[in-house]
C-alpha positions in Angstrom: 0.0 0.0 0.0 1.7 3.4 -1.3 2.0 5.9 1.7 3.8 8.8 1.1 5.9 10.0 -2.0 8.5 12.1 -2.0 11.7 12.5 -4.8 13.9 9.3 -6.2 17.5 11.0 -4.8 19.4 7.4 -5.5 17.8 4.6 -7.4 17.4 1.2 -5.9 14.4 -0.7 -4.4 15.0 -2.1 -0.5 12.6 -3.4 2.4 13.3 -3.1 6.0 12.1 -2.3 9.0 11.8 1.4 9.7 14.3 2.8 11.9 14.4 6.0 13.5 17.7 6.5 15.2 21.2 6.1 14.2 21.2 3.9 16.8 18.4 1.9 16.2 19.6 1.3 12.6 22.8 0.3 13.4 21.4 -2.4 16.1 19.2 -3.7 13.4 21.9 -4.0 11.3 24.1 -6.1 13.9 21.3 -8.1 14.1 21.0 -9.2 10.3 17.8 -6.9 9.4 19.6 -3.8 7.8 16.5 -1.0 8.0 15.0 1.7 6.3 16.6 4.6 7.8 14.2 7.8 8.3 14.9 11.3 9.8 13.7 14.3 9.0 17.1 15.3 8.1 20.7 13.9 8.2 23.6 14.8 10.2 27.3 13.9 9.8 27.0 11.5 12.6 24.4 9.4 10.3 26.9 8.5 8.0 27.5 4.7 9.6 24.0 4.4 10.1 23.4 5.1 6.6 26.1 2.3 5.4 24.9 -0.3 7.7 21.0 0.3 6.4 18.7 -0.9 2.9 17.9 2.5 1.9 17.2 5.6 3.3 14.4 8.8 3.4 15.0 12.1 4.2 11.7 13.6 4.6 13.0 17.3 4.3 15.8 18.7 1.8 16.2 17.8 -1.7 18.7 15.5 -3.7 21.7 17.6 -2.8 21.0 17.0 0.7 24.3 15.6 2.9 22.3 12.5 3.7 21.1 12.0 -0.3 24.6 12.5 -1.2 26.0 10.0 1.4 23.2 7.8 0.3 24.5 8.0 -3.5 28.2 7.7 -2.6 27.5 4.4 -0.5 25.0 2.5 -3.2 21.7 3.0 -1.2 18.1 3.7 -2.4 16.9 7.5 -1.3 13.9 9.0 -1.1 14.3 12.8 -0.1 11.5 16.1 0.0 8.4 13.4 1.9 6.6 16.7 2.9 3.5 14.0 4.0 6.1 12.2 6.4 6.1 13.6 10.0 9.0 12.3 11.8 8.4 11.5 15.7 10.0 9.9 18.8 9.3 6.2 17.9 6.7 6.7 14.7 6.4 8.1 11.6 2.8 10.1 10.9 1.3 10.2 7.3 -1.8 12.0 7.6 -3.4 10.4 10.3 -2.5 7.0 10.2 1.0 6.2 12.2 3.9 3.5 11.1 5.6 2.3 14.5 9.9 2.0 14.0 10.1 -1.6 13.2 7.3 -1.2 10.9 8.3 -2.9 7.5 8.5 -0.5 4.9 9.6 -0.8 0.9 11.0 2.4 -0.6 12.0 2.9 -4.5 14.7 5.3 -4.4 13.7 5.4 -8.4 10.1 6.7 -8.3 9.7 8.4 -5.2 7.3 6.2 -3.2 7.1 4.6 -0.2 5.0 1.7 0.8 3.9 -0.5 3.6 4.8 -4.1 3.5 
């Protein structure tokens, strides 16, 4: 089910569970489950987490964005600019209908589109 769309920033399909925290994502990672790593926006710091995850989205900034870059460099799928995606302490909010972190998502760096799996 499509839930949120946003701007193809590096091409790539990947499934994971969301993950909301550098943190988090690297621990899913250790665990054999890379993630789908979402913030509202990257920081340097985000760099391993963005290695060690599927794919990544950025729901604010464009595909010149540190994070959309980093995501390029390293091979990962990217979706950038979700200005439906609200980004909160252990959820993600699209309209009114929340997505808990750990939630499996599918993301098309390609096309844009984010969707519930």
């Amino acid at each position: 089910m499509l839930i949120a769309k946003g701007q193809g920033a590096s091409p790539g399909k990947a499934t994971g569970p969301l993950a909301l925290t550098a943190d988090d994502a690297l621990a899913l990672a250790a665990r054999g489950t890379p993630p789908i790593f979402v913030r509202n926006e990257m920081e340097a710091a985000d760099v391993p987490a963005i290695r060690a995850s599927a794919g990544v989205v950025i729901a604010r900034g464009g595909i010149t964005a540190d994070g959309a870059v980093a995501a390029r460099a390293l091979g990962k799928p990217c979706i950038v600019g979700c200005a439906t995606l609200v980004v909160r302490a252990g959820e993600i909010r699209v309209a009114k209908t929340a997505y808990a972190s750990g939630t499996s998502i599918t993301i098309d760096g390609a096309t844009g589109e984010i969707h519930a799996t």
